[in-house]
ZAMARGU-4260 file (C-alpha; in steps of 0.2 Angstrom, whole numbers, plus 5000, padded with zeros to 4 digits):
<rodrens>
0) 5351/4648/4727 | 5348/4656/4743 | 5354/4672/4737 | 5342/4673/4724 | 5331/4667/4738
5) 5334/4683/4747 | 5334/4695/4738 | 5315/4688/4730 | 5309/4692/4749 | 5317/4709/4748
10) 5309/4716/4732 | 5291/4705/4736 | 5287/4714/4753 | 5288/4731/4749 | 5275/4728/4735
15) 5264/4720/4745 | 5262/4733/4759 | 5260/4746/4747 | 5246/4734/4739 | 5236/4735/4756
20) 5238/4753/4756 | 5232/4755/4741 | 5214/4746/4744 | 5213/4752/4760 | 5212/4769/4752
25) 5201/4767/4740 | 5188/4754/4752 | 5189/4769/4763 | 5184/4782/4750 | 5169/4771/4745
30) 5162/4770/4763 | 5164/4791/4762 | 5157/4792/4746 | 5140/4781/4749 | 5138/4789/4769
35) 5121/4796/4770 | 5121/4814/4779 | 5113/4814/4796 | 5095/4823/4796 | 5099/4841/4802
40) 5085/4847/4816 | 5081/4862/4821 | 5084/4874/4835 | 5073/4873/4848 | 5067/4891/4855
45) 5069/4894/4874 | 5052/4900/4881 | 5051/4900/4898 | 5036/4898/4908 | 5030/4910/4920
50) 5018/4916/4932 | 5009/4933/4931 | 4999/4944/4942 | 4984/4955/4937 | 4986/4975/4942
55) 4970/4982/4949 | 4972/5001/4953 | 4963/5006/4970 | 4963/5017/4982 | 4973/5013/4996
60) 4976/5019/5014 | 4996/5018/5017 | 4998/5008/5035 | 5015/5011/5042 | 5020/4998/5051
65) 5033/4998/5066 | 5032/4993/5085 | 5038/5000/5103 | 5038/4998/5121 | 5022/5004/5131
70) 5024/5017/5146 | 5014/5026/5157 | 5013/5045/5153 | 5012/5049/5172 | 5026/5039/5184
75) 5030/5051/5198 | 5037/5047/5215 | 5027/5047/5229 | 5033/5059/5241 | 5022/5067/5257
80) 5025/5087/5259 | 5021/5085/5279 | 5032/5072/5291 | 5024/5061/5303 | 5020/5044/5309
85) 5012/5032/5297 | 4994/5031/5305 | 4985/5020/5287 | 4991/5016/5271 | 4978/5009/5256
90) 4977/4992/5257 | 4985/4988/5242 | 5001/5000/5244 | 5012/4986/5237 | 5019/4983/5222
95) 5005/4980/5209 | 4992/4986/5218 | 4977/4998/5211 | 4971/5014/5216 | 4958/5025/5211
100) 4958/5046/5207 | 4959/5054/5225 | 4958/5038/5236 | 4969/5041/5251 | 4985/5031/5249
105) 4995/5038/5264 | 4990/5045/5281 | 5001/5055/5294 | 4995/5058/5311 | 4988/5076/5310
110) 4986/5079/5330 | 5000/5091/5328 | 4995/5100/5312 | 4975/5099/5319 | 4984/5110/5335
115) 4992/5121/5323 | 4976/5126/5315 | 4971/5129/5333 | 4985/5141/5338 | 4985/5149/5319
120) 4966/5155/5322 | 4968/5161/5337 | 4981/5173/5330 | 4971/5177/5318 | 4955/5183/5330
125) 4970/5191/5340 | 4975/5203/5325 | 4956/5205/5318 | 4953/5212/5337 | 4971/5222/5337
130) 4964/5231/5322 | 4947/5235/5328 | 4954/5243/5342 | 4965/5252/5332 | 4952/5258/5320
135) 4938/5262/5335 | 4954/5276/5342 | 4957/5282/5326 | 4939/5287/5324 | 4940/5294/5341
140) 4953/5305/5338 | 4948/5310/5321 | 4933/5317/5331 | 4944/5326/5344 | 4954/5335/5331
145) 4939/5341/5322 | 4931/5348/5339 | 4949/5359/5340 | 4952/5361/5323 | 4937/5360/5313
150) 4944/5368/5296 | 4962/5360/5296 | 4963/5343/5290 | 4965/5327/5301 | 4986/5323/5301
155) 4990/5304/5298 | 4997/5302/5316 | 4983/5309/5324 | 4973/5297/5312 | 4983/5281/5318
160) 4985/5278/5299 | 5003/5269/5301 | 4993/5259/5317 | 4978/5254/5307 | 4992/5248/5292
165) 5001/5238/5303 | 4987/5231/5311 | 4980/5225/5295 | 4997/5218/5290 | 4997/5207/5306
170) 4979/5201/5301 | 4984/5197/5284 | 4999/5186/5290 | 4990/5178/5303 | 4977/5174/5290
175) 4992/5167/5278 | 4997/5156/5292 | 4979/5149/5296 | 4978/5145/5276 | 4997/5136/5279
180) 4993/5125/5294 | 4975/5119/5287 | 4986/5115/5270 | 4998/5107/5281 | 4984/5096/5291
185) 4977/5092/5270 | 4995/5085/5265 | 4993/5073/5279 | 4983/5064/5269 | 4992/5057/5253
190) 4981/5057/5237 | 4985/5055/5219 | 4974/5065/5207 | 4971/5051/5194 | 4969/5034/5195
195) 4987/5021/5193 | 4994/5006/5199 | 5010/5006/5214 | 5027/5000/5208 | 5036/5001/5223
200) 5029/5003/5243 | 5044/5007/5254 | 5033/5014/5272 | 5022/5004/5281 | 5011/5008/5297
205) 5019/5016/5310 | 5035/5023/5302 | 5040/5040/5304 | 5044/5049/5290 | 5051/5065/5284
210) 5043/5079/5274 | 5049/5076/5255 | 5054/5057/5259 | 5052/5046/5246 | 5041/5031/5250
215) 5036/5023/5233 | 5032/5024/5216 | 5016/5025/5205 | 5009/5026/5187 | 4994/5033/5181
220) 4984/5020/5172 | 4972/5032/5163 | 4983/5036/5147 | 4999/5025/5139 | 5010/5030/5126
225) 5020/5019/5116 | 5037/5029/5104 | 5038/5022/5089 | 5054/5024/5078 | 5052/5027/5059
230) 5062/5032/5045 | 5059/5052/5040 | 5052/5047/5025 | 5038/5038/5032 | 5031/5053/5043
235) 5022/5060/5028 | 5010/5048/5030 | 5004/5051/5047 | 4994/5066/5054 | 4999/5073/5071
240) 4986/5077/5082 | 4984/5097/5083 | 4967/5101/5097 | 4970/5121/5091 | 4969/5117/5074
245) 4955/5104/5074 | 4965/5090/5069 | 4963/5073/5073 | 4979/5061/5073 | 4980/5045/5063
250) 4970/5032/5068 | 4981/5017/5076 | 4981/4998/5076 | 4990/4993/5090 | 4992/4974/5093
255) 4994/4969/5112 | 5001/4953/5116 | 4989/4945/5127 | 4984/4924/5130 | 4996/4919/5115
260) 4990/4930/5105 | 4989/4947/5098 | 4974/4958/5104 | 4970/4974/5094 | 4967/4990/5103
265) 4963/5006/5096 | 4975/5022/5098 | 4980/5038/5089 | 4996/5048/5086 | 4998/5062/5096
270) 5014/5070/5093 | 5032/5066/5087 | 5047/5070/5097 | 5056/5084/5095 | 5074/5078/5093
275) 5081/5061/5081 | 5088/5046/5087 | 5106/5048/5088 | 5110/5030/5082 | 5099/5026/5070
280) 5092/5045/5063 | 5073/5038/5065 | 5060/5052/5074 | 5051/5043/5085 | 5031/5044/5084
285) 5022/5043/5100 | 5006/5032/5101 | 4994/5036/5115 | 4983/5021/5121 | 4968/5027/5131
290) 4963/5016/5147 | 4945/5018/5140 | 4951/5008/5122 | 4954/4991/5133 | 4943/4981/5138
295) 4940/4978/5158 | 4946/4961/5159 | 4962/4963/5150 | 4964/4983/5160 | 4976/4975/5174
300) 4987/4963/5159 | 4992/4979/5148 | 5007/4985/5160 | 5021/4996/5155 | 5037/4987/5146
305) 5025/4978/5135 | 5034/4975/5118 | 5016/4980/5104 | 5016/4980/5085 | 5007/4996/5080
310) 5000/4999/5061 | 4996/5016/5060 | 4985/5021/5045 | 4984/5036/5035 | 4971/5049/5034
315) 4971/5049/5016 | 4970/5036/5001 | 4976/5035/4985 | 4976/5028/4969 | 4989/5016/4967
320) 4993/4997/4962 | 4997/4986/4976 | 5007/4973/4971 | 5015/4958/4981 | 5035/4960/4984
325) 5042/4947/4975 | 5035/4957/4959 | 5050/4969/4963 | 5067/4965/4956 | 5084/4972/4958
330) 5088/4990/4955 | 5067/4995/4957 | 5061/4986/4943 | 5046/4975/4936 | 5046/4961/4923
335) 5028/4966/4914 | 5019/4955/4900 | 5015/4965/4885 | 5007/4959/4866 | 5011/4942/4861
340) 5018/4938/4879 | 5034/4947/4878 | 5044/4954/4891 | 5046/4971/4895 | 5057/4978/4909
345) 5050/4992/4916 | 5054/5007/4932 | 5043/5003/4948 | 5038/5021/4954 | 5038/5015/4972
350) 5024/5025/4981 | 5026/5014/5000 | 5033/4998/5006 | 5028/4987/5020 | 5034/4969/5025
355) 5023/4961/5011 | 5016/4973/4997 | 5021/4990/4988 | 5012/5002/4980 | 5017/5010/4963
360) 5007/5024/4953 | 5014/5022/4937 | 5008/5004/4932 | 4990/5002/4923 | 4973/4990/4929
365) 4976/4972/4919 | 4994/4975/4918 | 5002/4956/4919 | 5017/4956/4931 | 5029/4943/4930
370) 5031/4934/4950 | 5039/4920/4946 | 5059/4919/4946 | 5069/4915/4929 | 5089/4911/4927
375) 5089/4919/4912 | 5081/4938/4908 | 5081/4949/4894 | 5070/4962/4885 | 5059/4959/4872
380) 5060/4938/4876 | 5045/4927/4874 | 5038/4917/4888 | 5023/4907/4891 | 5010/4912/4906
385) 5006/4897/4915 | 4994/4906/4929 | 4988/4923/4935
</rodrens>
């Protein structure tokens, strides 16, 4: 019995678990078979939004811009010709002190130079009566020989010709040593021919000094010049001033800063130097500042060392398109809008470029120009303007 048992478990569950194979299959087949397909949508298109600028063409002025250190054209030692004692100096022979053209900076006691224009014309009334003399016996013996010799010529020694010679050489030197010591007595008095400010004082009253001692240093505060260094490409926009050939220099817009805050004065280019920069290639432009171009109250603050932005404008204008610089994208080129707000990309013929703008000659008025940044860019895309 419990065989039989046995072996009706061993043929029973095999048939099952096929049994539950079976309708799994098939329950499974049904739920296939009855599955509704999931709606299929559609691809959305990407369009980008975008921010555009309006070209206008103009005529335009190029402005280089670029900066530099003011100086003083004139800086010259000061240095008497003549030794002496110290007898005055100008009152304000210091350091930052003013003077004016010709004003008397330096005295040096001039007793001794006063004497020597004394002594010098004496000796020249000396040798103006030495050659009288000789002249009065030359016309005496010219006479004599004539009374003797009437038809033979007068000789040169009987006509003291080699006397008279040497008396008017004497004259001569004593008159070059009159025109010396009253030259000498002039330089005692030290005087600068324009009008500057003292760096350095090194005397005071009562010093003796040597002739060609240095005893300061001065600058003239009539003219200022400030180099500026540029590319060589950029010098094709400036005009160098040229008197002989009635040229005027670019007209410059030099920012002084003064009180916080940067005052505009008015120079001109005057010339460029003659040699590059050995570090960095750039010619270096010089900027001249008149004293006249600043106003009086602000005359004593513009001092050499002065760091000054300078725009210098061009002479000439031209018609281009100014556009903002984050119009311009890598390798000089421009995203412009065309029909139907697609994308073109287009070559930027690049005319100048300063800090904020550059100017093409190549772009049309009302073209729209792309300013806003995308992650993704390719010709012919559509995109969407959002502003202008």
């Amino acid at each position: 019995m419990k065989r039989l048992s046995y072996n009706f478990r061993w043929i029973i569950q095999p048939l099952l678990v096929l049994a539950i194979l079976v309708v799994g299959f098939f329950t499974a087949m049904s739920f296939s078979m009855f599955k509704e397909e999931p709606e299929k949508k559609s691809r959305a298109e990407y369009i980008p939004l975008v921010r555009v600028f309006k070209t206008e063409i103009s005529q335009q002025n190029i402005t280089v811009n670029g900066n530099g250190t003011l100086q003083a054209r004139t800086r010259i030692n000061l240095v008497p010709q003549v030794g002496g004692r110290v007898v005055y100096i100008h009152p304000d022979l210091r350091a930052g002190g003013k003077f004016k053209a010709d004003e008397v900076l330096i005295e040096i006691e001039n007793i001794d130079y006063k004497l020597a224009v004394t002594q010098s014309e004496a000796e020249v009334a000396r040798a103006e009566t030495v050659l009288e003399l000789e002249k009065a016996e030359a016309d005496a013996a010219r006479e004599e020989w004539l009374e003797i010799n009437p038809d033979k010529p007068v000789p040169t020694l009987v006509g003291r010709a080699p006397q008279i010679k040497e008396a008017n050489s004497e004259l001569q030197s004593a008159i070059a040593s009159l025109a010396q010591a009253k030259l000498n007595l002039q330089r005692t008095q030290v005087k600068m021919p324009f009008a500057g400010r003292i760096v350095e004082a090194l005397i005071d009253v009562g010093e003796v000094i040597s002739a060609n001692q240095n005893v300061g240093i001065v600058y003239g505060s009539e003219i200022f010049e400030i180099p500026v260094p540029l590319p060589l490409d950029e010098l094709r926009w400036i005009t160098i001033k040229d008197k002989n050939a009635g040229q005027s220099g670019s007209q410059v817009t030099i920012y002084a800063p003064l009180g916080g805050e940067l005052i505009p004065l008015k120079g001109v280019v005057t010339r460029v130097e003659s040699e590059l920069q050995n570090a960095s290639r750039f010619a270096r432009v010089i900027v001249t500042l008149l004293s006249e171009n600043i106003p009086d109250h602000l005359k004593s603050k513009v001092i050499p060392g002065m760091f000054m932005d300078v725009s210098i404008h061009s002479s000439q204008a031209f018609e281009v398109t100014s556009l903002p610089n984050k119009a311009l994208r890598r390798g000089n080129t421009l995203w412009m809008i065309e029909n139907e707000n697609i994308l073109k990309i287009v070559d930027a013929n690049i005319l100048y470029q300063s800090d904020n703008e550059f100017f093409v000659k190549n772009i049309m008025s009302d073209s729209l120009i792309v300013i806003s940044d995308l992650n993704v860019v390719a010709e012919d895309m559509k995109v969407k303007i959002i502003s202008n």
